[in-house]
N, C-alpha and C positions, 0 to 999 in steps of 0.2 A: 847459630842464629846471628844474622846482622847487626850491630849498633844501633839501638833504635834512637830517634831522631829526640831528645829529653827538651819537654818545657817547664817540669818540675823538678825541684831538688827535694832532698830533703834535710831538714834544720838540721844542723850542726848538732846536738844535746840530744838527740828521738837517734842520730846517725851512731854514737858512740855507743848509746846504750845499746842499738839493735845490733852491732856488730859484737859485743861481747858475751850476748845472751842466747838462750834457746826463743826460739818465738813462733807463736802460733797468729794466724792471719783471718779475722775472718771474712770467708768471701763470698759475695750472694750469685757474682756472673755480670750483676747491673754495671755503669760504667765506671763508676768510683774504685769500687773493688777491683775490674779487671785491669784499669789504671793503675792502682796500685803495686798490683801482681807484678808487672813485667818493669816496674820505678824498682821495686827492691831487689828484683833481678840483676838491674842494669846497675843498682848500689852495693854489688856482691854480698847483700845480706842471705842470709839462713836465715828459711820459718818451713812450715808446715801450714795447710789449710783446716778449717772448719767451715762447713753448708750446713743449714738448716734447710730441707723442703718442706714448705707449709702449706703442695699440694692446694693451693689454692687458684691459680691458671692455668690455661696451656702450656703455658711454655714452663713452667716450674720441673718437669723431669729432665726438658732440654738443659735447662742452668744447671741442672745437676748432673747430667753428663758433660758436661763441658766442663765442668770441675772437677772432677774426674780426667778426665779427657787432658788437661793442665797437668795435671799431678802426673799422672800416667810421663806425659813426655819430658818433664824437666822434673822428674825423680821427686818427688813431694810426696810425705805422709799426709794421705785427707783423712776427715772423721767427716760423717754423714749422719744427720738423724732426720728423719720423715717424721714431721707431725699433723695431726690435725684441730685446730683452735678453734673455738668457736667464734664467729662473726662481731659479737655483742663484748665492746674493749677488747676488739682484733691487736691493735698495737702495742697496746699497754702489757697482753700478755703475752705476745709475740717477742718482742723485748725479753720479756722473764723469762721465756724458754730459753730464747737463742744463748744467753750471757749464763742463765745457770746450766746450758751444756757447755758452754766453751770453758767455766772454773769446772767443771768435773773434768774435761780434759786436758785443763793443766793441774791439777792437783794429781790426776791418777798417772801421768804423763813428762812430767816433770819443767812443763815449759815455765820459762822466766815473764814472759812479753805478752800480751795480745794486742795485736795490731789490726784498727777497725781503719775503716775509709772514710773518716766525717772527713768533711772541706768544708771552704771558705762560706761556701752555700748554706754550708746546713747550720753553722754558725752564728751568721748574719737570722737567717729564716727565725732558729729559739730566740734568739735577742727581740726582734720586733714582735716576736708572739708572746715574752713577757712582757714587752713593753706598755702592750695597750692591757694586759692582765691587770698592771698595779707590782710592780717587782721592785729588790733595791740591788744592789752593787754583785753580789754573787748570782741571785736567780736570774740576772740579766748575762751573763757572762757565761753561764754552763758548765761549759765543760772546757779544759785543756788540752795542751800538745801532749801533756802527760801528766798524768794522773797515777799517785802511789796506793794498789789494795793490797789489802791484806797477802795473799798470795801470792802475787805479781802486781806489775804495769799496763799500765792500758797506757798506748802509745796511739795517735792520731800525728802521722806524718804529716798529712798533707793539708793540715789545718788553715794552710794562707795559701792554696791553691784551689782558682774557680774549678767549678763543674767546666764551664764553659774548656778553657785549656785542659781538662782531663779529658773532652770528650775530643776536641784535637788530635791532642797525643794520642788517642784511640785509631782515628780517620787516619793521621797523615803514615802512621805506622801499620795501615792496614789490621790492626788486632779486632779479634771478636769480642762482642761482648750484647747483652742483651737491654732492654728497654722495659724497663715495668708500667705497665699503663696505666697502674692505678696511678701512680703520680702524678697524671694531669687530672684527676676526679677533683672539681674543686669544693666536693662536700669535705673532703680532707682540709682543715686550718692549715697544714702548711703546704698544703701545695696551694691554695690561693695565697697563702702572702708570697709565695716563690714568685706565683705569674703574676701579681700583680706589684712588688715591693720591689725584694731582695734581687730577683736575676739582674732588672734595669740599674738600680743601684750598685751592683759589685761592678758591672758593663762599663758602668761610665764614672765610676770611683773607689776603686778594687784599691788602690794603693793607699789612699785617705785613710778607707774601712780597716784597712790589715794594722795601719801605725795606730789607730785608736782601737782598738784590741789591745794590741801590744800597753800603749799607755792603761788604758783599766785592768790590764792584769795586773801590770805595777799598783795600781791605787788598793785594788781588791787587797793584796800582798800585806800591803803597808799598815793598810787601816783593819783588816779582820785574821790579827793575832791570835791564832789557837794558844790555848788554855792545856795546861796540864789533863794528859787523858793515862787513866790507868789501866792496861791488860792486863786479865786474867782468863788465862785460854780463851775462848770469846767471850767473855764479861768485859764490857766497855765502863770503866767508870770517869765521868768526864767533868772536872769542875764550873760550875756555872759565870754566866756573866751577870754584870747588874741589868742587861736589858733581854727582855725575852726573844728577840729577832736574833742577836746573836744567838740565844742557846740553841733555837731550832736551826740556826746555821751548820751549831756545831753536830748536832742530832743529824741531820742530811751529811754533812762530811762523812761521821762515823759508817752510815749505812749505805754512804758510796763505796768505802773501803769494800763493804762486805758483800759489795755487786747490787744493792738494793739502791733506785731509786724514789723517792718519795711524791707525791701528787700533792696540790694543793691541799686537798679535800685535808690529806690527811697531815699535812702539817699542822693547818686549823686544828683539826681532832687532837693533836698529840699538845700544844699550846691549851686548850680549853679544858681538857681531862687530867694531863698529867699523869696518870696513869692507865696505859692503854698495851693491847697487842694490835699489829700492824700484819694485814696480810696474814694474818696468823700464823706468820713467822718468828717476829719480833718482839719480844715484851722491851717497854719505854716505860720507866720511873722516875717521876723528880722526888729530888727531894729540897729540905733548904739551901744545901751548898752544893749537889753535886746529881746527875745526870744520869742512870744505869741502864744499860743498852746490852741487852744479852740475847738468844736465839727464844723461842717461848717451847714449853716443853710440858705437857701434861702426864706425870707419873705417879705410881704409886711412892710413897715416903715412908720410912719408919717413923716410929712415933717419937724417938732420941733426936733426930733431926729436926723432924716440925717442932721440936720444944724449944730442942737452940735456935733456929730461925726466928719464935715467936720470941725468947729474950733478944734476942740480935735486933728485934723488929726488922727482918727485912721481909721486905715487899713481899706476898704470895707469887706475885708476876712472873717474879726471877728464881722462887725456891726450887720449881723444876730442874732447871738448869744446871742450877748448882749443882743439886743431887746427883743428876746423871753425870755430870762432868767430876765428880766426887772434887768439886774444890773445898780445901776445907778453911769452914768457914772463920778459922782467926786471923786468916789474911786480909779480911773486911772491917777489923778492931782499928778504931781509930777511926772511920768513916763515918761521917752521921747520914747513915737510912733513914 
């Protein structure tokens, strides 16, 4: 294949890591992705693909032979899963599918990386849609070049590169790639603030926007100091702050680790109750001085267990957990539950 004609690099720090690592790419077909695809080619990185089809268009089996159709030629492991979601908070659990197949295939699979396609675009887009939410310094900022979870990285190369130059470098290099139509639906919140805000804005002050990012990740950095956090196999125990916006900061950090994004609704909920399960995934406990963040787990117990839990006072939230995790519990002495 020819030298293709590059209008994107990728940052120095996402270059070193992806060159020393296994890494997995995920790709939909759309133009960010196929952008990306043939940017890491031409940076002689090593990855493998992951597709989700959500069978929800015409064109969704084309994306998926085409992705296919990729791997096939330039010798790529793909993984493949067909689902069907229901319509009613399509994104929200579209998101959950996609991200908890891609930690099943790096956990079962052994990759270091997953490298997704955000840009400068989608960036901008969360920033102004917290904005008029009522956000502070993290909720406004999202997400980074790179992000440490629990299992792996999540790498976002092309974080300071428009849509606009990806869909270029698509054009001038003649590559395929496909067009998802729901993106112009402007019942979707971001694709109106795209056509109405973000695209004009990055157009006509793409270098501004890129240096003030840059500056608020520094501020972010400087001013919101993570706090002592304790693992135990996944038992989070997280010391609190004196203001409650940090501790739900630190609450959304930990369960970004663990591939879980949190919604407003339910940061409110975990701030009001204090003790709560999430998605019915997560059990969330405060206590006076410290934060417990484990998987939630409904089991049977022996009765020696529920007696030292009840002296231990710890939570019922998290005794599942523990149980099946068999941690035992005098590694929690010294903690006030």
């Amino acid at each position: 294949m020819h030298q293709l004609k590059k209008l994107c690099s990728i940052p120095k720090e996402s270059l070193q890591i992806l060159k020393k690592g296994k890494n997995l790419l995920a790709f939909s077909g759309g133009v960010d992705s196929s952008a990306l695809f043939f940017i890491l080619k031409e940076h002689d990185i090593p990855f493998d693909m992951a597709t989700v089809n959500y069978q929800t268009r015409d064109e969704s089996d084309e994306e998926e032979s085409y992705a296919k159709e990729l791997a096939q030629k330039f010798g790529k492991k793909i993984y493949i899963k067909k689902v069907s979601i229901p319509k009613n908070n399509f994104e929200h659990n579209a998101r959950e599918t996609r991200y908890q197949f891609f930690s099943e295939i790096i956990k079962n699979m052994g990759y270091d990386n997953l490298i997704t396609a955000h840009q400068l675009d989608d960036k901008l887009e969360w920033f102004l849609m917290q904005l008029t939410k009522g956000a502070g310094l993290v909720e406004l900022l999202g997400f980074d070049e790179i992000e440490y979870r629990d299992n792996y990285t999540l790498i976002r190369p092309l974080i300071e590169c428009s849509k606009s130059e990806l869909l270029e470098f698509l054009q001038i290099n003649k590559l395929n790639y496909f067009i998802d139509k729901s993106n112009y639906e402007l019942k979707y919140k971001r694709n109106y603030f795209r056509q109405n805000f973000s695209s004009s804005l990055i157009q006509n002050y793409k270098n501004g926007i890129i240096k003030s990012f840059r500056y608020l990740k520094n501020d972010k950095d400087s001013v919101f100091k993570q706090k002592s956090i304790t693992k135990i196999k996944e038992l989070y125990i997280i010391e609190r702050y004196s203001k409650e916006s940090s501790d739900i900061r630190a609450v959304d950090s930990v369960l970004k680790r663990c591939g879980y994004l949190l919604s407003k609704a339910q940061r409110d909920e975990i701030l009001e109750k204090k003790d709560v399960v999430i998605s019915d995934s997560f059990a969330i406990v405060f206590s006076k001085h410290f934060i417990y963040i484990s998987p939630y787990i409904k089991t049977k117990m022996d009765k020696k267990f529920k007696e030292s839990c009840r002296i231990k006072k710890i939570p019922p939230k998290i005794r599942g957990y523990l149980y099946v995790a068999k941690i035992d519990l005098s590694s929690l002495d010294g903690i006030n539950l």
